[in-house]
VOGU-3710 file (C-alpha; in Angstrom, 3 decimals, decimal comma):
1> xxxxxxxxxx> 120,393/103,507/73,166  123,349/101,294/72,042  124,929/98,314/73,463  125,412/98,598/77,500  128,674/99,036/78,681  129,924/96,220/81,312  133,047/96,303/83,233  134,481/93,494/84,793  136,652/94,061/87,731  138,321/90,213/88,473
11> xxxxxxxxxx> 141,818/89,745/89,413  141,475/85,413/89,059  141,734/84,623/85,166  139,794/81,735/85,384  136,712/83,183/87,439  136,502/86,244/84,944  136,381/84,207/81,843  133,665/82,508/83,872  131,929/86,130/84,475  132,147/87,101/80,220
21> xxxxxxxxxx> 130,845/83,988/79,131  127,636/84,527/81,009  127,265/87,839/79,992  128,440/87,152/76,334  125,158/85,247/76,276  123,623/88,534/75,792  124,110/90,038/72,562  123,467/94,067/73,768  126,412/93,775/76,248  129,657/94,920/75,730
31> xxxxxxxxxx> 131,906/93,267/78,285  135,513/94,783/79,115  137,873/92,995/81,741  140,149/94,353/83,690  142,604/91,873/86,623  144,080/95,040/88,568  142,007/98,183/90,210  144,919/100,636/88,668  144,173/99,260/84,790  140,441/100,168/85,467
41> xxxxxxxxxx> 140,253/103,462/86,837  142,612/104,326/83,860  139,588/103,761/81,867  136,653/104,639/83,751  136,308/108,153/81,782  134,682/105,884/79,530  131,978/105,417/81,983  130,690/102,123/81,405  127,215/101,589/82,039  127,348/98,979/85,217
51> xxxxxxxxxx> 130,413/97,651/87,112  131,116/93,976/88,939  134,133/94,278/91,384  135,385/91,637/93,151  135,959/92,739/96,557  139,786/91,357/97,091  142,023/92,743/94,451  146,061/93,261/94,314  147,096/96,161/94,281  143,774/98,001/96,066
61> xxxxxxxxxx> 140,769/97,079/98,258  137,076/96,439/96,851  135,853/99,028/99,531  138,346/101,600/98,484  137,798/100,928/94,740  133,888/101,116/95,406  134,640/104,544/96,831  136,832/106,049/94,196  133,806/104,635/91,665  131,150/106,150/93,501
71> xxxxxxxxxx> 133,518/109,564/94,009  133,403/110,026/90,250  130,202/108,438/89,133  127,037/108,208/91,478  125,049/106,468/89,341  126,735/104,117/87,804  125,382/100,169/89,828  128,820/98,458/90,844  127,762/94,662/91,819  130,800/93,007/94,102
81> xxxxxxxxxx> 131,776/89,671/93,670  133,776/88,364/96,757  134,093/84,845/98,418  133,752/85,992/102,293  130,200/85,391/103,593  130,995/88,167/106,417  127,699/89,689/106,811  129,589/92,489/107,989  131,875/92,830/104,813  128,105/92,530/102,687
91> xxxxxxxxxx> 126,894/95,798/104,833  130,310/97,927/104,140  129,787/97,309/100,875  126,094/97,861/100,117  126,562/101,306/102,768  129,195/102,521/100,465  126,838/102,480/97,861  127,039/98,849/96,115  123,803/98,052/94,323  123,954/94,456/95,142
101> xxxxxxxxxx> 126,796/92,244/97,050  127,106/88,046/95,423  128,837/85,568/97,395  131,280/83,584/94,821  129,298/80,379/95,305  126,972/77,593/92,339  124,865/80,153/92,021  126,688/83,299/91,891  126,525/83,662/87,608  122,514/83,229/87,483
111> xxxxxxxxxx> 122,242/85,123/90,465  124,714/87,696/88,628  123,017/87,246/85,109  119,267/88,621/86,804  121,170/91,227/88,732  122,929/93,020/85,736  119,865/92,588/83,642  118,179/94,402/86,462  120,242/96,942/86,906  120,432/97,640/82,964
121> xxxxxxxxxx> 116,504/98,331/82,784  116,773/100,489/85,605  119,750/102,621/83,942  117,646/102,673/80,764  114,793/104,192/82,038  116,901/106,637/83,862  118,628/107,647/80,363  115,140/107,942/78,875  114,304/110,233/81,669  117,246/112,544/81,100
131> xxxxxxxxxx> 117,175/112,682/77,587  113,039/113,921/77,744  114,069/115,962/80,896  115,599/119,025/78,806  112,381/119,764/77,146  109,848/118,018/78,978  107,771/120,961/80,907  107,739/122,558/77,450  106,114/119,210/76,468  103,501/119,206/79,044
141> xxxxxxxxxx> 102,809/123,134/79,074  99,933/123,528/80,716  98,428/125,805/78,218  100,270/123,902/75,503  98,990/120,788/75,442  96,254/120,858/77,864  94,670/123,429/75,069  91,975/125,317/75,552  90,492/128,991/76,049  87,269/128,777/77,546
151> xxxxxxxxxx> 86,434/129,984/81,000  86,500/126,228/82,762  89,563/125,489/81,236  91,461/128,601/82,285  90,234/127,423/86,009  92,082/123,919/85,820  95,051/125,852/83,862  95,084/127,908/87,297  94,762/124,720/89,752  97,669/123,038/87,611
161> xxxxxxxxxx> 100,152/125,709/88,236  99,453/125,958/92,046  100,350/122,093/92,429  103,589/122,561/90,966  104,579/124,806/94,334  104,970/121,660/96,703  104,346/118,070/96,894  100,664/118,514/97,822  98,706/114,967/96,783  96,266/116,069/93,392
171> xxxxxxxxxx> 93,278/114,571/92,817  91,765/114,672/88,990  88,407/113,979/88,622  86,508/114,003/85,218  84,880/111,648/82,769  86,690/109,253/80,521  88,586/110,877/77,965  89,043/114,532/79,467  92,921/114,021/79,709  93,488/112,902/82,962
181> xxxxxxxxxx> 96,496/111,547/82,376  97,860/114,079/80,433  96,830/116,445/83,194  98,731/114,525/85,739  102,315/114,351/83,526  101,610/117,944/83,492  102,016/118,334/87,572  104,842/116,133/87,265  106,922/117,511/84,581  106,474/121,404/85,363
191> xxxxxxxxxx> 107,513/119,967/89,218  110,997/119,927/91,102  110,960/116,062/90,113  111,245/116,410/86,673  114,243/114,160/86,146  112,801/111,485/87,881  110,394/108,736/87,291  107,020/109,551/86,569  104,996/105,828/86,745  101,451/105,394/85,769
201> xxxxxxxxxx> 99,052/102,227/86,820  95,361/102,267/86,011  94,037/100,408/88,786  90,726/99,122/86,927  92,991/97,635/84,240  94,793/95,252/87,352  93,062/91,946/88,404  92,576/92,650/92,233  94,237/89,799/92,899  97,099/91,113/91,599
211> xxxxxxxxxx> 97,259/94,367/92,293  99,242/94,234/95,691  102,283/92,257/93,736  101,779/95,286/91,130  102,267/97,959/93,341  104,546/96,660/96,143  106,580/93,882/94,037  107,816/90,677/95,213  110,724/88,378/96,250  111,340/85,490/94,477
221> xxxxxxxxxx> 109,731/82,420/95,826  107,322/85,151/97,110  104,448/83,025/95,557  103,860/80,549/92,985  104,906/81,381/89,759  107,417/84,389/91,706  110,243/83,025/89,174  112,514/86,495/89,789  112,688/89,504/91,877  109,920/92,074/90,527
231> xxxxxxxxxx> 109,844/95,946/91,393  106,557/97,362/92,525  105,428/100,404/91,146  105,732/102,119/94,156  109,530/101,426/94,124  109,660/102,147/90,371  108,631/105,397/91,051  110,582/106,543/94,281  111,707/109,973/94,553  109,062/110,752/91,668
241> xxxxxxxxxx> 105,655/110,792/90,872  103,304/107,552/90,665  99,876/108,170/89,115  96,689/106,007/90,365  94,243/106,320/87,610  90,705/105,060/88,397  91,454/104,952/92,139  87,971/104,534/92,679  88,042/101,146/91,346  90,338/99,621/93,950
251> xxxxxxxxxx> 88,777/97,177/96,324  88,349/98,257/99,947  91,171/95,578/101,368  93,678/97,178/99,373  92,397/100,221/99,920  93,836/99,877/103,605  97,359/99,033/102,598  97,460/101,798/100,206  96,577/103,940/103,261  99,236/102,373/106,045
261> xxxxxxxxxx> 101,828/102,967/103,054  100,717/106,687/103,058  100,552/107,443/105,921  103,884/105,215/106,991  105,801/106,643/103,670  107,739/103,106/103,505  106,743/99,619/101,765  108,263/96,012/101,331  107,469/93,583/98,929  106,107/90,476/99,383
271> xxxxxxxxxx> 107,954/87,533/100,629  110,171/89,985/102,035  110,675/91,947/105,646  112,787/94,603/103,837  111,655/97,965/104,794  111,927/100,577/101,615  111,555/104,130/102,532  109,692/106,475/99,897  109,990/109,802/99,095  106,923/109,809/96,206
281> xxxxxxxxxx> 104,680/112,280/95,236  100,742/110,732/94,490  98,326/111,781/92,144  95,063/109,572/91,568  92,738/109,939/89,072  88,887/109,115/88,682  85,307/109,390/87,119  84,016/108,396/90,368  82,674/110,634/92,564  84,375/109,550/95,564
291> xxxxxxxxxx> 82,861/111,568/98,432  79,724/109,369/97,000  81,493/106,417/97,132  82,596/106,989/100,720  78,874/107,948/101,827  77,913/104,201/100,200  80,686/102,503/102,018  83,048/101,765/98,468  85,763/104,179/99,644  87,353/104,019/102,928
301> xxxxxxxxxx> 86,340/107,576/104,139  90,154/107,834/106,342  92,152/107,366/102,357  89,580/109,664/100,879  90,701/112,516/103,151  94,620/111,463/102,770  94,151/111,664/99,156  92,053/114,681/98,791  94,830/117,362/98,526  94,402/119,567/95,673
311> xxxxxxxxxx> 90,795/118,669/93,711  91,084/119,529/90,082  88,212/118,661/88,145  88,109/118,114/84,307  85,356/119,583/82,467  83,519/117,249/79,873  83,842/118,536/76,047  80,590/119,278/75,806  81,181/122,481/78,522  84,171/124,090/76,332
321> xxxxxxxxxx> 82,335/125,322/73,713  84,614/126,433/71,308  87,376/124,795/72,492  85,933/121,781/70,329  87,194/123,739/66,817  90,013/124,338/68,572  91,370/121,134/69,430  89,813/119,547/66,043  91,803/121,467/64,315  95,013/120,436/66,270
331> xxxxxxxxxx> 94,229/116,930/65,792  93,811/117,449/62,211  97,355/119,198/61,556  99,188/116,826/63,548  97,938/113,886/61,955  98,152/115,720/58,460  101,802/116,311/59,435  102,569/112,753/60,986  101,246/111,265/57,400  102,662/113,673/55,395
341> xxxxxxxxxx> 99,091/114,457/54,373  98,608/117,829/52,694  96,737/120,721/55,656  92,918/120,519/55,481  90,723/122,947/57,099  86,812/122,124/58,182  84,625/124,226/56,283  81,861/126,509/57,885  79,029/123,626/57,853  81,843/121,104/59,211
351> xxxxxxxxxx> 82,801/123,061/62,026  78,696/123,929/62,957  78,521/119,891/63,063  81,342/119,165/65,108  79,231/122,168/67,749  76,432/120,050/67,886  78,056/116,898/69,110  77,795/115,989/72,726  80,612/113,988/72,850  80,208/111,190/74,968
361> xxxxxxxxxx> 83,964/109,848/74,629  85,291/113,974/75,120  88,879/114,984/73,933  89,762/111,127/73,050  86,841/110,681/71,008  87,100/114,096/69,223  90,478/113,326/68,282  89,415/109,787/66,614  86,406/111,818/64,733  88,930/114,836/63,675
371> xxxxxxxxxx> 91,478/111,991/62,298  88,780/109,659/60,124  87,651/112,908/58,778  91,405/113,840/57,262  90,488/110,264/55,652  87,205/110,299/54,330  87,652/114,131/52,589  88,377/114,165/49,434  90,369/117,699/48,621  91,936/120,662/50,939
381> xxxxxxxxxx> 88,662/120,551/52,756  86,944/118,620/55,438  83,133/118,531/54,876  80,135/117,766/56,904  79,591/114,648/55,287  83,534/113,734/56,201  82,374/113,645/59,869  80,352/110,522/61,169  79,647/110,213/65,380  78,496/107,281/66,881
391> xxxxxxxxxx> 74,547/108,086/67,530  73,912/104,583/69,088  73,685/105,908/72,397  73,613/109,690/71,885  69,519/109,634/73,963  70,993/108,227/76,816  73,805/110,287/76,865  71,972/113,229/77,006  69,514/111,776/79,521  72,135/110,542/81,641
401> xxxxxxxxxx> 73,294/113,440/83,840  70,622/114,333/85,939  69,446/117,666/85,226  66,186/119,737/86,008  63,921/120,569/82,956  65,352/124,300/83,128  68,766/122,788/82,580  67,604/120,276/79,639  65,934/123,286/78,020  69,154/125,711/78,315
411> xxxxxxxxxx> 70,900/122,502/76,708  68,467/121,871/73,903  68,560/125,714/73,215  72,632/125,815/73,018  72,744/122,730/70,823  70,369/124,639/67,971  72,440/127,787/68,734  75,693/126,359/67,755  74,242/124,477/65,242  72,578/127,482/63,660
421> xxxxxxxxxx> 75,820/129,853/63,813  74,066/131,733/67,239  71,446/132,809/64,801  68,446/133,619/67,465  65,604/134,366/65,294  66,073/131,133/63,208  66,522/128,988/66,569  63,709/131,020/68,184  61,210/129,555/65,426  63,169/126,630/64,959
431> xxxxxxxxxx> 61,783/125,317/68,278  58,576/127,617/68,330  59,493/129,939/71,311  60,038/133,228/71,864  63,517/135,593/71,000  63,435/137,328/74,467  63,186/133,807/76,140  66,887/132,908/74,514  67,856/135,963/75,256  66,613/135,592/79,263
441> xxxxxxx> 68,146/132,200/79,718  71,519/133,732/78,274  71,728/136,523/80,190  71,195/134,329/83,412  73,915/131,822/82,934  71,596/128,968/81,745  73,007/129,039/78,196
//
């Protein structure tokens, strides 16, 4: 993104060279200093990335100054410098919109150096976010990238567009490796919050020990090893979207204070008394079933209901039938075209294989398959021996859902259908049964 852009703002010589050497330390910053307010507003076209002011200049106020900056740019972080430890003069400042207010005292250039740094990741992400925000719900069409045809895909294609209409709280259910994720950036970035941040924490990935310092943040000193000032997630993602993947994982304790911050809309961090108001919009995530988990006491059942919102559930791979080609063959092109590899195609005894699969691992795992295959072939064609699953575990898998005989049968029947091209008579005697029995089972919905 190029170097950032600092302004300094400092009428004393001596206290300004004091302010660039710090900052010099950093090699991204480009520092600018200006002793007079009238000197730096004939250059803030430029629009410098943050601003320190010191709050008594000659020939204009800090406050006024502060106003005039914010007047012209929003969103640029000004950081005042001043020697009065007014409380009063602190507030004026900060209501005017300062992003931080430093008494000139020993510790006013480390407590400056965090600050700016602080303020520069912030600004960066916000850039990000605007540069993506142009063509971001084309990115995460729902139809686009959440492909698919088949009949339980078109359902969740439906449920996506409705969240987009308000700030209801979405729930995604599904096994791992359905697209959960993906399904979630979709709510976000086809939503009025588009241009803001859209924060993702997978709450099975945090120690629970440390999830509350993840999600609220923490004041420095908050706890051992608290070196700095940390953002929670929760903050990171004000006025957006933050994503709780594998909710179901979180431990009842913190299950409480996820609650009281729901249902209060505010948080602080710890160490700190600060109240922080949020305007955020939650989607969780999960291969849990939680109304399950709330009947064995693992999920408080007063969260499950705050959270239960819009329910959109992601269909396993297995269930999309040929949706499976589909997306192979998207995985294929784009990794053909990321390593300038010349387009393969599956051939006809390839793409029966890749029908048989149950796929265990779903989209993610059928992507990893379709891109060793590019590999392993040979010429312009990807052929059944280019395609290798991971069997270890395929009995279990099958065995592992629950089902009545009926259903196993319509299962074992669809599995030799796609793997024989839908050819009845040659599954019929493949498995020793009888054509109209296919047929039956098909025209009742078990197939």
């Amino acid at each position: 993104m190029g170097k950032t852009k600092i302004f300094i703002v400092e009428d004393d010589t001596f206290y300004s060279k004091m302010i660039n050497h710090k900052l010099s330390m950093d090699p991204e910053f480009e520092i600018s200093i200006f002793h007079d307010g009238e000197s730096f507003l004939d250059r803030l076209h430029e629009r410098p990335t943050i601003i320190t002011l010191d709050h008594s200049l000659p020939d204009i106020s800090g406050l006024e100054l502060l106003k005039k900056i914010k007047q012209e740019f929003s969103d640029i972080p000004v950081i005042v410098l001043s020697s009065q430890e007014l409380i009063v003069t602190a507030l004026e400042m900060l209501q005017f919109g300062a992003y931080d207010y430093i008494i000139k005292d020993s510790a006013a250039m480390d407590k400056l150096w965090h600050i700016v740094h602080q303020a520069n990741e912030k600004q960066n992400l916000f850039k990000e976010i605007e540069i993506l925000s142009s063509g971001i719900a084309n990115q995460y069409n729902f139809q686009k990238y959440l492909k698919g045809s088949s009949d339980p895909m078109k359902k969740v294609h439906l449920l996506l567009e409705k969240t987009t209409k308000t700030n209801i709280t979405v729930t995604i259910t599904g096994e791992t490796g359905t697209g959960k994720e993906l399904a979630a950036k979709s709510v976000h970035y086809n939503s009025d919050r588009i241009k803001k941040p859209f924060v993702a924490i997978n709450v099975a990935a945090i120690p629970k020990e440390l999830i509350e310092s993840e999600l609220f943040g923490y004041e420095k000193g908050a706890f051992t090893g608290a070196d700095n000032m940390k953002f929670g997630k929760f903050e990171e993602a004000n006025n957006g979207t933050l994503f709780l993947d594998e909710i179901g994982e979180m431990d009842l304790n913190m299950q409480a204070k996820l609650l009281r911050v729901l249902q209060e809309k505010e948080i602080s961090r710890l160490g700190s008394n600060k109240i922080i108001p949020l305007n955020i919009r939650i989607i969780v995530a999960t291969h849990r079933n939680l109304s399950d988990e709330v009947k064995n006491g693992k999920f408080r059942e007063d969260l499950y209901y705050r959270l239960l919102g819009i329910n959109i559930e992601l269909p396993p791979l297995r269930e999309r039938g040929n949706d499976i080609i589909l997306l192979a063959k998207y995985f294929v092109d784009e990794f053909c075209k990321d390593n300038n590899i010349q387009k393969k195609e599956f051939s006809s005894d390839a793409v029966s294989k890749l029908m048989t699969y149950r796929y265990p691992g779903n989209v993610r795992e059928l992507k990893a398959i379709s891109e060793i295959s590019v590999v392993m072939s040979d010429g312009d064609q990807i052929l059944e021996n280019d395609i290798e699953f991971n069997k270890k575990n395929d009995i279990e898998d099958f065995l592992e859902d629950d089902l009545t005989l009926d259903q196993y049968n319509g299962r074992i029947i669809k599995w030799f259908l796609n793997k024989y091209n839908n050819n009845v008579i040659q599954v019929a005697e493949k498995l020793e049964i009888g054509k109209s029995t296919i047929y039956r089972m098909i025209k009742e919905g078990k197939i």
